[in-house]
N, C-alpha and C positions, 0 to 999 in steps of 0.2 A: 455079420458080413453085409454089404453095402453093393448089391448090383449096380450096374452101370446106368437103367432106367430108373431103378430108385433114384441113384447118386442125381441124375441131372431133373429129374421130377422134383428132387429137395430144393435145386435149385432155381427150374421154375418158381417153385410157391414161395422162397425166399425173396425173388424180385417184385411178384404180386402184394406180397406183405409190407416188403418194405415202400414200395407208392402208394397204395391204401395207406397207411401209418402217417406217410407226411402230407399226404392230399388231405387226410382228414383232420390233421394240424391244422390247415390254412383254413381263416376265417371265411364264412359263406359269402362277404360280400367281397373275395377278392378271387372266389372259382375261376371266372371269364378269363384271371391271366394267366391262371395255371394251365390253361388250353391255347389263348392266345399265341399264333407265329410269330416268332421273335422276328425282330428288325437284325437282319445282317451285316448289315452297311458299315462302313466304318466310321465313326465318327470323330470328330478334329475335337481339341483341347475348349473350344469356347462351344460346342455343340454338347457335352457331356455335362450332364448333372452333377451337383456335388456328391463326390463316391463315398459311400455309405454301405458296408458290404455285412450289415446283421441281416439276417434273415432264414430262411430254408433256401436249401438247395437241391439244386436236382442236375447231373450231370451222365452226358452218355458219352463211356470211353472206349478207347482201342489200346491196347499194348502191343509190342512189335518186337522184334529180335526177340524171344522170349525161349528159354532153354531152362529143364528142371532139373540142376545138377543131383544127382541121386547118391551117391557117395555109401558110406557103408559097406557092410561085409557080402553084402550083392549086389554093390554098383560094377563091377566089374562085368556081369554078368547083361550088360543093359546099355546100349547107348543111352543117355542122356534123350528125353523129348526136346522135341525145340515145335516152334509155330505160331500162332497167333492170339489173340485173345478178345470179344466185346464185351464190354458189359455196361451196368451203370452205377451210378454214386449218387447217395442222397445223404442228406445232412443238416446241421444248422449252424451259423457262423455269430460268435456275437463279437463286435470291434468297439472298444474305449478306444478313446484317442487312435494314434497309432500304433495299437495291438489289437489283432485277432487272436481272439480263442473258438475253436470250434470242436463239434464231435461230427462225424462222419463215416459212414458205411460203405460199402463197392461188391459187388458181386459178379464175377467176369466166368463166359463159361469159353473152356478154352478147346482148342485145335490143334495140342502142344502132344503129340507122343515119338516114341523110336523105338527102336529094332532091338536087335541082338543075339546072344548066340543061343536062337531056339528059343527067344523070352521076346513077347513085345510088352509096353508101357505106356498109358493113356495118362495124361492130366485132363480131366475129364472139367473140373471148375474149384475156382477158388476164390475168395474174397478176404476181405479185412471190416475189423470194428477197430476205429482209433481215434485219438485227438488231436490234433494239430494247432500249431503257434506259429503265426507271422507275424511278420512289422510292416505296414502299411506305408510307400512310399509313392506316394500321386498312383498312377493308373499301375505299379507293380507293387505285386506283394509274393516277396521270399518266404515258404514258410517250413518248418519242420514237422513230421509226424510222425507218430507210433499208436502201436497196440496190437491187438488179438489178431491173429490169420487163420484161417480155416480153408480145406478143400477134400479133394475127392480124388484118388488115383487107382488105378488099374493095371494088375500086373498080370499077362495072360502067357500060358504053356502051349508054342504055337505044334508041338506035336500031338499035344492030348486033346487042345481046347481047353483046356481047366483055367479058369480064371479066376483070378481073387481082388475084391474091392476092398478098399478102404476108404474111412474120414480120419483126412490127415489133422493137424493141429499144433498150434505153433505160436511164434512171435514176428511183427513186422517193424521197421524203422527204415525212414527216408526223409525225403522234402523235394520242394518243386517251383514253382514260378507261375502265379496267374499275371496275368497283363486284361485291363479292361478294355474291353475292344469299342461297346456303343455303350448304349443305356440302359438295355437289354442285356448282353452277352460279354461273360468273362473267357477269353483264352487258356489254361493254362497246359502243362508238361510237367513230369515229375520222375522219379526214381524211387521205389521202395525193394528194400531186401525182405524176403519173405524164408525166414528159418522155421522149416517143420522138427517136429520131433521123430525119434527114427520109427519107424512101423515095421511090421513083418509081416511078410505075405508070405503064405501055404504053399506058392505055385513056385517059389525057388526050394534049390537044394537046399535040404536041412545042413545047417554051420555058414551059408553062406544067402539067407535069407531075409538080413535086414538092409532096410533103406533108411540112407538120413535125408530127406530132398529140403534141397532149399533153391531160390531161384530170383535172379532180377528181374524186376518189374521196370520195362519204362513205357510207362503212358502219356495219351495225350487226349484231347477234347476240348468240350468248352461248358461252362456252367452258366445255369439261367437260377439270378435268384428273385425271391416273390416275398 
């Protein structure tokens, strides 16, 4: 069983791990721009370098509308969480011609729970490990994704107190739109569906105690690659 300070502790050290990992990727003599202020600005078509988008990545996102459909023989028993979510994404992109392939991580700790009758519900944080395929068209690239989802829910007994954690686990697919904004900084927005597999928690009535949560993801931000 998976307390709520474990649960978001695993997820601190999962964000620490994963920028140690890719910082210590990047060659010693290119530190300075892994720390360097990006340029905001926008830049015009003859201001922009020829786009070239292999490299590491590092992005910090937001999701929004976000609601954890819970479904199952105890979703009844649970509104649905809904609320917010930060987090960040690191990765590395490689582009032949006009295709990107990349692999890419994200780890968001979220603000998403609800009510119900005598039961409340934390999405406490969740992330994905996947790969994604674009096609490269001047300063936009459409691309598609999938792979592994993983997180952390909490389902609590609001008359006893008794709470049960869980690590959810699961499968993710979507795709999204970067736009190259300067020289520095890519735009982009995306959709991923996030299907967990069903869990059970202690703190519902026995027969009516599983949860299947799955949930849409739509983010946005911007990525810096180095």
């Amino acid at each position: 069983m998976l307390g709520i300070v474990g649960g978001r502790d695993r997820f601190v050290c999962f964000c620490i791990c994963a920028a140690a990992a890719i910082s210590g990727a990047a060659p010693r003599a290119d530190a300075q721009e892994w720390f360097r202020i990006p340029n905001f600005s926008y830049a015009t078509d003859a201001e922009l370098a020829p786009i070239d988008r292999t490299g590491f990545i590092l992005s910090p996102d937001f999701s929004f509308s976000e609601e954890l459909k819970l479904g199952g023989s105890g979703g009844g028993l649970l509104s649905d969480p809904s609320g917010f979510a930060i987090g960040v994404k690191a990765g590395y992109d490689y582009q032949v011609g006009g295709i990107l392939i990349g692999g890419i991580t994200d780890a968001f700790y979220s603000w998403a729970d609800g009510g119900g009758y005598g039961f409340k519900s934390d999405l406490n944080y969740y992330g994905t490990i996947r790969g994604r395929l674009g096609v490269s068209l001047g300063r936009f690239l459409p691309y598609a994704t999938a792979g592994y989802a993983y997180g952390g829910m909490e389902v609590t007994d609001v008359a006893t107190g008794a709470s049960d954690s869980k690590t959810l686990s699961g499968w993710t697919y979507g795709g999204g739109l970067e736009f190259v904004w300067n020289n520095d900084i890519t735009l982009h927005g995306g959709y991923r569906r996030i299907d967990f597999d069903d869990v059970t928690f202690s703190t519902l009535p026995a027969g009516n105690d599983t949860l299947s949560p799955a949930i849409d993801v739509f983010d946005f931000g911007f990525v810096r690659r180095f």
